[in-house]
GUKOL-793603 format. One record per residue: residue number from 1; residue in one letter; y, x, z of N, C-alpha, C in turn. Coordinates in steps of 0.1 Angstrom, whole numbers, plus 5000, padded with zeros to 4 digits. Atoms other than C-alpha are relative to their C-alpha. Layout:
! GUKOL-793603
i NUM, aa a, n_yy Y, n_xx X, n_zz Z, ca_yy Y, ca_xx X, ca_zz Z, c_yy Y, c_xx X, c_zz Z;
...
END
This chain:
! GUKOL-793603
i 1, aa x, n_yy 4988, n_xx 4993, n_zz 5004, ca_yy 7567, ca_xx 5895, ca_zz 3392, c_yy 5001, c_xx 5014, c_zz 5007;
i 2, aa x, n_yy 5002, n_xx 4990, n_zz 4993, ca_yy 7575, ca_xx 5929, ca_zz 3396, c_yy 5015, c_xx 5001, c_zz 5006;
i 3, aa x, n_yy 4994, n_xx 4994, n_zz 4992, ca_yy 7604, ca_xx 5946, ca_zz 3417, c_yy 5014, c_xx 4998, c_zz 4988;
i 4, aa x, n_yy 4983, n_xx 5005, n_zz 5007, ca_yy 7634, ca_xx 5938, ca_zz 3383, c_yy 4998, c_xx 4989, c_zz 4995;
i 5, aa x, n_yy 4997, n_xx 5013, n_zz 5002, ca_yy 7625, ca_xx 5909, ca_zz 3379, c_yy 4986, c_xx 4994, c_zz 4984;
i 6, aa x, n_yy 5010, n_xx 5007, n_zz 5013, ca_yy 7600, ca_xx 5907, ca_zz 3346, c_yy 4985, c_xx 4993, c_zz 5009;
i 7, aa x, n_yy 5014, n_xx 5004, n_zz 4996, ca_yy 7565, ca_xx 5889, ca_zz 3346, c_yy 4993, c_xx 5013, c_zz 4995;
i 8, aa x, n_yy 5011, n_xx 4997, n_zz 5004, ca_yy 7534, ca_xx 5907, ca_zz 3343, c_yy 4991, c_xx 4994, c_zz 4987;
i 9, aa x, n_yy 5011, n_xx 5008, n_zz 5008, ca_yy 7514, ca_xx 5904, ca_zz 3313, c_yy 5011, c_xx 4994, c_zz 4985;
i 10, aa x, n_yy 4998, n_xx 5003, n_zz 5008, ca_yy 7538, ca_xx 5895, ca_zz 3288, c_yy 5012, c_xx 5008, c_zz 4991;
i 11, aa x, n_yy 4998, n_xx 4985, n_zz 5008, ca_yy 7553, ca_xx 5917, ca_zz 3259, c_yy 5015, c_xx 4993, c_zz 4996;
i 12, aa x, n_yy 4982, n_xx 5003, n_zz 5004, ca_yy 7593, ca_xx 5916, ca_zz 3246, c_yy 4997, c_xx 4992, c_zz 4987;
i 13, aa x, n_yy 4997, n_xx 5009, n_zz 5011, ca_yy 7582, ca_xx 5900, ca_zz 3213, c_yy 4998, c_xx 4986, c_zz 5004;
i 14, aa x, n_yy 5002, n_xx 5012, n_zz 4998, ca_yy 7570, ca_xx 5870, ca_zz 3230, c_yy 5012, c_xx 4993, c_zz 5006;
i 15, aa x, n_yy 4987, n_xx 5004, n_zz 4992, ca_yy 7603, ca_xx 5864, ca_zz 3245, c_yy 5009, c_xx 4992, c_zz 4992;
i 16, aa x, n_yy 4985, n_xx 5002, n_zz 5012, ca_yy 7626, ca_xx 5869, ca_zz 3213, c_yy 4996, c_xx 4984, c_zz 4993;
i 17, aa x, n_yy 4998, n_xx 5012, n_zz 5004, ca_yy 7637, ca_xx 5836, ca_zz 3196, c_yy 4993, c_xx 5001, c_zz 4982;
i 18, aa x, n_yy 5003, n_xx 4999, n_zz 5010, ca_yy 7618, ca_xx 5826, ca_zz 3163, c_yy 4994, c_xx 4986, c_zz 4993;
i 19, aa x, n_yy 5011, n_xx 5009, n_zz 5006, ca_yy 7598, ca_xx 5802, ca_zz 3139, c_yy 4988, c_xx 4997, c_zz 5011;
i 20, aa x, n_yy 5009, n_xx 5004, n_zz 4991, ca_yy 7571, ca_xx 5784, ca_zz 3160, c_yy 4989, c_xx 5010, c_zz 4991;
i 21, aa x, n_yy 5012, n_xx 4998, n_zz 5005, ca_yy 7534, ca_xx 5794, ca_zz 3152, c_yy 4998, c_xx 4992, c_zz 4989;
i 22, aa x, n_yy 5004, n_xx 5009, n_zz 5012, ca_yy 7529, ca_xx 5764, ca_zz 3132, c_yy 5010, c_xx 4990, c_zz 4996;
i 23, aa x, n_yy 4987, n_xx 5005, n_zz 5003, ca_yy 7558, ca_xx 5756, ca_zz 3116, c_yy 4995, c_xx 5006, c_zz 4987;
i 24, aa x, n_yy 5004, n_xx 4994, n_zz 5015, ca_yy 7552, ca_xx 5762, ca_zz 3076, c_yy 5012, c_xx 5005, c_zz 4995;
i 25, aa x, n_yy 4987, n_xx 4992, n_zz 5004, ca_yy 7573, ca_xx 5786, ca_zz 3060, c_yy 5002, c_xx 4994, c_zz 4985;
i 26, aa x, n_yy 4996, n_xx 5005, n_zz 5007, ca_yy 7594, ca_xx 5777, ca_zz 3030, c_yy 4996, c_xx 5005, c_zz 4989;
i 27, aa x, n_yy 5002, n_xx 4994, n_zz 5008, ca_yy 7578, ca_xx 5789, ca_zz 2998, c_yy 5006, c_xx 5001, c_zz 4988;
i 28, aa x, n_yy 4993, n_xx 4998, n_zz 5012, ca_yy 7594, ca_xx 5803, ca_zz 2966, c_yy 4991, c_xx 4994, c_zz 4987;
i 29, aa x, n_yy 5002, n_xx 5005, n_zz 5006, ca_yy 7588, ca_xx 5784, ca_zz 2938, c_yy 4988, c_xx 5014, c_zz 4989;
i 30, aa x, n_yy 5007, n_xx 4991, n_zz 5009, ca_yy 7559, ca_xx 5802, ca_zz 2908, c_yy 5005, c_xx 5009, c_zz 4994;
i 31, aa x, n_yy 4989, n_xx 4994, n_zz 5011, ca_yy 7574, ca_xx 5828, ca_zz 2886, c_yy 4998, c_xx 4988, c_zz 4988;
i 32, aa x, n_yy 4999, n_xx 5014, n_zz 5011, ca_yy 7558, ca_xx 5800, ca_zz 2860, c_yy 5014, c_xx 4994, c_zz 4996;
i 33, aa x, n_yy 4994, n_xx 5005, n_zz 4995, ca_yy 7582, ca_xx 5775, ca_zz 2874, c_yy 5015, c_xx 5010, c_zz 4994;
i 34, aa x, n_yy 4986, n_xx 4992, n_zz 5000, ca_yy 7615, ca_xx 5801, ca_zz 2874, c_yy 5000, c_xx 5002, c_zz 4982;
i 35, aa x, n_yy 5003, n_xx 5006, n_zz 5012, ca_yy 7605, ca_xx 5806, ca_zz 2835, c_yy 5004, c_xx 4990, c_zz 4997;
i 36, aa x, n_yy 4993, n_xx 5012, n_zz 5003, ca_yy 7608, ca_xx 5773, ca_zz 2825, c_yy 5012, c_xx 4999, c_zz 5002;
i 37, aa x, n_yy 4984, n_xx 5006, n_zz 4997, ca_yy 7641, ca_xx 5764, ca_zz 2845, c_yy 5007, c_xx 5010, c_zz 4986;
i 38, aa x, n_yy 4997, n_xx 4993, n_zz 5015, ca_yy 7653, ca_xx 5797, ca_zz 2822, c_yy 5002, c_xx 4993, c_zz 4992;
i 39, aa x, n_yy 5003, n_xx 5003, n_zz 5012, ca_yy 7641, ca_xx 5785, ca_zz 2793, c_yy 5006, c_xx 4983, c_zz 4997;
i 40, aa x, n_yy 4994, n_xx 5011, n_zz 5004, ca_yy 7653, ca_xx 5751, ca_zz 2797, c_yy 5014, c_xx 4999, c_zz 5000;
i 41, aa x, n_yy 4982, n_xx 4998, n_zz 5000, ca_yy 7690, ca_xx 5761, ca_zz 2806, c_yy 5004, c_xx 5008, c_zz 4987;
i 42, aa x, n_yy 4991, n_xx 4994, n_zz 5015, ca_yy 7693, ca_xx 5784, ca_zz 2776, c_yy 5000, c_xx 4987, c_zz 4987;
i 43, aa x, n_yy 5002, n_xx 5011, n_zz 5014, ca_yy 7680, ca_xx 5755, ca_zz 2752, c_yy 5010, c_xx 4990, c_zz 5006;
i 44, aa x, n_yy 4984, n_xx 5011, n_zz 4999, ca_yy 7714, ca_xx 5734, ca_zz 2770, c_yy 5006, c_xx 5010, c_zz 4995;
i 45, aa x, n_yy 4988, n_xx 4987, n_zz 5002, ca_yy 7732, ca_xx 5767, ca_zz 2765, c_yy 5005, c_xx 4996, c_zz 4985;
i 46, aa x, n_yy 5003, n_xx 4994, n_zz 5016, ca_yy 7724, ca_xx 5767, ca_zz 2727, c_yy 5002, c_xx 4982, c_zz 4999;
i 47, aa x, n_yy 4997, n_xx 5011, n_zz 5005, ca_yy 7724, ca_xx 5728, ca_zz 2721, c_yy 5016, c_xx 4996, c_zz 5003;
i 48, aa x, n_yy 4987, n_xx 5006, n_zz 5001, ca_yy 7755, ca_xx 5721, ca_zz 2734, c_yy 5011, c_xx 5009, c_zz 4994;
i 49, aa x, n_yy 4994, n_xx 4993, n_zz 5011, ca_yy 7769, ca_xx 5750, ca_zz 2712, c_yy 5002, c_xx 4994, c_zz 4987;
i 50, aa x, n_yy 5003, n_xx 5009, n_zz 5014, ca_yy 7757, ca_xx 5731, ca_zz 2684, c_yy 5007, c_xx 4990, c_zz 4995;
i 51, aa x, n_yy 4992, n_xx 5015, n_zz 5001, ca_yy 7771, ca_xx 5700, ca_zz 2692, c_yy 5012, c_xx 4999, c_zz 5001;
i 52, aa x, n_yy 4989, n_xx 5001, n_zz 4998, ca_yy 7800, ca_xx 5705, ca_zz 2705, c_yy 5016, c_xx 5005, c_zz 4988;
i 53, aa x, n_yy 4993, n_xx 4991, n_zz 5012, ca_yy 7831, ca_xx 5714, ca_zz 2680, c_yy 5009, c_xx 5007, c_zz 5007;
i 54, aa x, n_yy 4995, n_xx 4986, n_zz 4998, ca_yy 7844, ca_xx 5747, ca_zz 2679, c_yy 5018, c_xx 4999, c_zz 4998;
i 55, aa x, n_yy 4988, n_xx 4997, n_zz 5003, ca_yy 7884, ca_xx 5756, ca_zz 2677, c_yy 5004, c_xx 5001, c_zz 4985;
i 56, aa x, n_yy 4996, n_xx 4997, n_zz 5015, ca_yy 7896, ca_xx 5754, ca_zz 2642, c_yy 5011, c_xx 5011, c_zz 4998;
i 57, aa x, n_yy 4988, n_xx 4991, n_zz 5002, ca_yy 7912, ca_xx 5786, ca_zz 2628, c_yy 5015, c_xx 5000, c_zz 4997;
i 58, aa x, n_yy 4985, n_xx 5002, n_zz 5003, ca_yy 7947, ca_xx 5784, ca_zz 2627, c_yy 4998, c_xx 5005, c_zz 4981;
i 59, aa x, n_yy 4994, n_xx 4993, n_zz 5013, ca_yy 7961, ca_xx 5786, ca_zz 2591, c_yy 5013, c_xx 5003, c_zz 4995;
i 60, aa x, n_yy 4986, n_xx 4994, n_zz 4997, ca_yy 7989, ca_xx 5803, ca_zz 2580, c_yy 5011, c_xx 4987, c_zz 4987;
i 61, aa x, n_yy 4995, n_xx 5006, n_zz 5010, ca_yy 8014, ca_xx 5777, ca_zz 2561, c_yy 5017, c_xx 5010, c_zz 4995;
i 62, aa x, n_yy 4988, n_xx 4989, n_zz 5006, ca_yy 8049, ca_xx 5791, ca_zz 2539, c_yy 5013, c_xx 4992, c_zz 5011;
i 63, aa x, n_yy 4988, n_xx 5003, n_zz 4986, ca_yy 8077, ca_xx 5785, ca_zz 2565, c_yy 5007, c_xx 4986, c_zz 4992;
i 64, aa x, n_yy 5000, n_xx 5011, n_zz 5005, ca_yy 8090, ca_xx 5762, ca_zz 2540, c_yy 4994, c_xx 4988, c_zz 5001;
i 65, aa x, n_yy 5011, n_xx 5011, n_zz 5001, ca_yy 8063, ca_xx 5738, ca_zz 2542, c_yy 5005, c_xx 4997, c_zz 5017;
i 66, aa x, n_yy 5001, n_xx 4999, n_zz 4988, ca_yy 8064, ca_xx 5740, ca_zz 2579, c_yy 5017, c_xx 4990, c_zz 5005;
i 67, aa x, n_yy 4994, n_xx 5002, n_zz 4999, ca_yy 8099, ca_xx 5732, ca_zz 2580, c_yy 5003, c_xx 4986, c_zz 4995;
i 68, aa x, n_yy 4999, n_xx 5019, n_zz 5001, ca_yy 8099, ca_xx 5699, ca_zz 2561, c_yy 4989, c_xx 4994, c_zz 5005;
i 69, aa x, n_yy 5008, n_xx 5011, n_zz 4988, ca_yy 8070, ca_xx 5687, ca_zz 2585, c_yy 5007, c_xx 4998, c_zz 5011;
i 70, aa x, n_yy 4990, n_xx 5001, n_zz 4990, ca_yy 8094, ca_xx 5694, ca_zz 2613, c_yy 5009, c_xx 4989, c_zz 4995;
i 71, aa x, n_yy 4989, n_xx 5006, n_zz 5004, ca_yy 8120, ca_xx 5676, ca_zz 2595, c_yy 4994, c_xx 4981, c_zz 4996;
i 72, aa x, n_yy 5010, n_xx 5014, n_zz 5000, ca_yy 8092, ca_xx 5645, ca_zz 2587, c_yy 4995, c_xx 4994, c_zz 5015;
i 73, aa x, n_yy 5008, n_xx 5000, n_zz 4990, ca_yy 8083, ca_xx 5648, ca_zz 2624, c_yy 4986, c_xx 5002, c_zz 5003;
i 74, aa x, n_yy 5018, n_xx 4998, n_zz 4997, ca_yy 8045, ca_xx 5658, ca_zz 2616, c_yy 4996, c_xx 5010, c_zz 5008;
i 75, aa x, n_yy 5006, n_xx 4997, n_zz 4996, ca_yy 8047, ca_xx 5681, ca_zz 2638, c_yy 4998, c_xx 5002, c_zz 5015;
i 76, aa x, n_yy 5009, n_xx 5001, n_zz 4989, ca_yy 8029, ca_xx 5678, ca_zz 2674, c_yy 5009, c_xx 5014, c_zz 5012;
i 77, aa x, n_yy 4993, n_xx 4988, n_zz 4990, ca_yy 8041, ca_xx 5711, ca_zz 2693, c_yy 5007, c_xx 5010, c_zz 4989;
i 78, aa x, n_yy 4995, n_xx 4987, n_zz 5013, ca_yy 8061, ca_xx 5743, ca_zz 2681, c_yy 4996, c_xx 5012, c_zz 5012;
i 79, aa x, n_yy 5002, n_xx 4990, n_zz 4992, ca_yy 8054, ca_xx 5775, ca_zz 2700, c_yy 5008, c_xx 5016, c_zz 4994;
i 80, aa x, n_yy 4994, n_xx 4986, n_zz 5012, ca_yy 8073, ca_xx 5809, ca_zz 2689, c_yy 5002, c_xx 5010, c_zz 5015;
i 81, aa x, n_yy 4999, n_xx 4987, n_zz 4991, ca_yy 8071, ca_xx 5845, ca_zz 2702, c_yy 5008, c_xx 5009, c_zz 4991;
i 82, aa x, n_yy 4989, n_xx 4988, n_zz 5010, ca_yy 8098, ca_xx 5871, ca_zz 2686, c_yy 4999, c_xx 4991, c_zz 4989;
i 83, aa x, n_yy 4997, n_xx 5009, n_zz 5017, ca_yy 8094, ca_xx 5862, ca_zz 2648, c_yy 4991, c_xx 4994, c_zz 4997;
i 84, aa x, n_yy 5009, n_xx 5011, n_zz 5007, ca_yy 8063, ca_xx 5841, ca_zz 2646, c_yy 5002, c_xx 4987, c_zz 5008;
i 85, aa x, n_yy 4999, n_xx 5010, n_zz 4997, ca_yy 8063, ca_xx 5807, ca_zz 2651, c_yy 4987, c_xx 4991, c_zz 4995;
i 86, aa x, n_yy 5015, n_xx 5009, n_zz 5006, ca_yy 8031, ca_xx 5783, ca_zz 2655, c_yy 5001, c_xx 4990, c_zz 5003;
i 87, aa x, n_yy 4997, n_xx 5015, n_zz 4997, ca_yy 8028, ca_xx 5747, ca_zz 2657, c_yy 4986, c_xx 4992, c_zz 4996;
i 88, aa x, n_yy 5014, n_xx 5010, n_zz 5001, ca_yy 8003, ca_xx 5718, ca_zz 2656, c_yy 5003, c_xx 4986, c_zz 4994;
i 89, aa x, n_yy 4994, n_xx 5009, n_zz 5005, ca_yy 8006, ca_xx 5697, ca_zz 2630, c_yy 4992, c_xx 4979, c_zz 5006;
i 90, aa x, n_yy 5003, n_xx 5011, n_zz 4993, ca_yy 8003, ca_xx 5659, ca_zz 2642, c_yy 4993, c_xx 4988, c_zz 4991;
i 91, aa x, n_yy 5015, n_xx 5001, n_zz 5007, ca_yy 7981, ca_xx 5650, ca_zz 2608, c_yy 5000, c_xx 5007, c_zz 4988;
i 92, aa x, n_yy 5005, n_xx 4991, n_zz 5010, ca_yy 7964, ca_xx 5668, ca_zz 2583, c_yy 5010, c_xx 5007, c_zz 4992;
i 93, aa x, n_yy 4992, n_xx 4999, n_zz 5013, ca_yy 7987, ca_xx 5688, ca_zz 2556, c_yy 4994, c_xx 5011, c_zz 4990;
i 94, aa x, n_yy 5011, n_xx 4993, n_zz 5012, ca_yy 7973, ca_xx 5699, ca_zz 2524, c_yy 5014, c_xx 5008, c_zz 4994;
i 95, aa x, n_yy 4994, n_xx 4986, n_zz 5008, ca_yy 7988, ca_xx 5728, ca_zz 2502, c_yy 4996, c_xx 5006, c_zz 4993;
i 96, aa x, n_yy 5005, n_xx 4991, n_zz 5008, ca_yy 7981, ca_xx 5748, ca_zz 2477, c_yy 5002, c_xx 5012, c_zz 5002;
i 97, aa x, n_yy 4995, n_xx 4983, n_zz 4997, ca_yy 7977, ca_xx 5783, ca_zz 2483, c_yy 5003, c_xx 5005, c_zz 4988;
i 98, aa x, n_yy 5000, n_xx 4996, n_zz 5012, ca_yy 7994, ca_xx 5808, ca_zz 2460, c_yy 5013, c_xx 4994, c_zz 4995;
i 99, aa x, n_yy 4987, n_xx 5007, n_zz 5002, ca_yy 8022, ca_xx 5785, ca_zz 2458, c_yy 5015, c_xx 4999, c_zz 5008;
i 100, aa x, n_yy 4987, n_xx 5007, n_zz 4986, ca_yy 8057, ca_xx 5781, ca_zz 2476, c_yy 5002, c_xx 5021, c_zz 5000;
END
C-alpha cells in the first residue's frame, strides 16, 4: 500500500461494481423472432375485427313512431340534448320509410 491508502497494481475498473466475468448476458431475441410476434398480433388485430360485431348505426325514426313505443314501453333508454332526442328501442321496430 502506498502512503493514501490504495493497493499497488490494481486499476479503478477493477474495483467498480458489475456483471461477474462469467455470468451470461441476456440476449435479445432474432429480428426473425420479433417478425413473427408482429405478424401474429396483427392477424389477432384483424380476426377479432372480423368476429367481433360492430355498433349498429343508429336510425332515424318519425317522432311519431318513437312516441307510441314510449307509450308501449319498447323503449330501453331515452337520451335528449336541446331538440334531439335518442333512445334504444328494447326490440326490434320495423317501418316503412317515406311514410308517417
Amino acid at each position: 500500500m502506498n502512503s493514501t491508502g490504495q493497493q499497488k497494481g490494481r486499476s479503478e475498473s477493477a474495483t467498480r461494481p458489475g456483471p461477474a466475468k462469467g455470468a451470461a448476458q441476456a440476449k435479445m431475441p432474432p429480428r426473425k423472432t420479433w417478425l413473427w410476434f408482429v405478424v401474429i398480433l396483427l392477424a389477432n388485430f384483424l380476426l377479432w375485427k372480423l368476429l367481433t360485431p360492430g355498433a349498429e348505426a343508429p336510425v332515424t325514426v318519425p317522432y311519431t313512431l318513437f312516441k307510441e313505443e314510449v307509450r308501449k314501453a319498447n323503449v330501453e333508454a331515452i337520451f335528449s340534448r336541446g331538440e334531439t332526442i335518442t333512445g334504444r328501442f328494447k326490440a326490434p321496430v320495423t317501418f316503412r320509410r317515406g311514410c308517417g
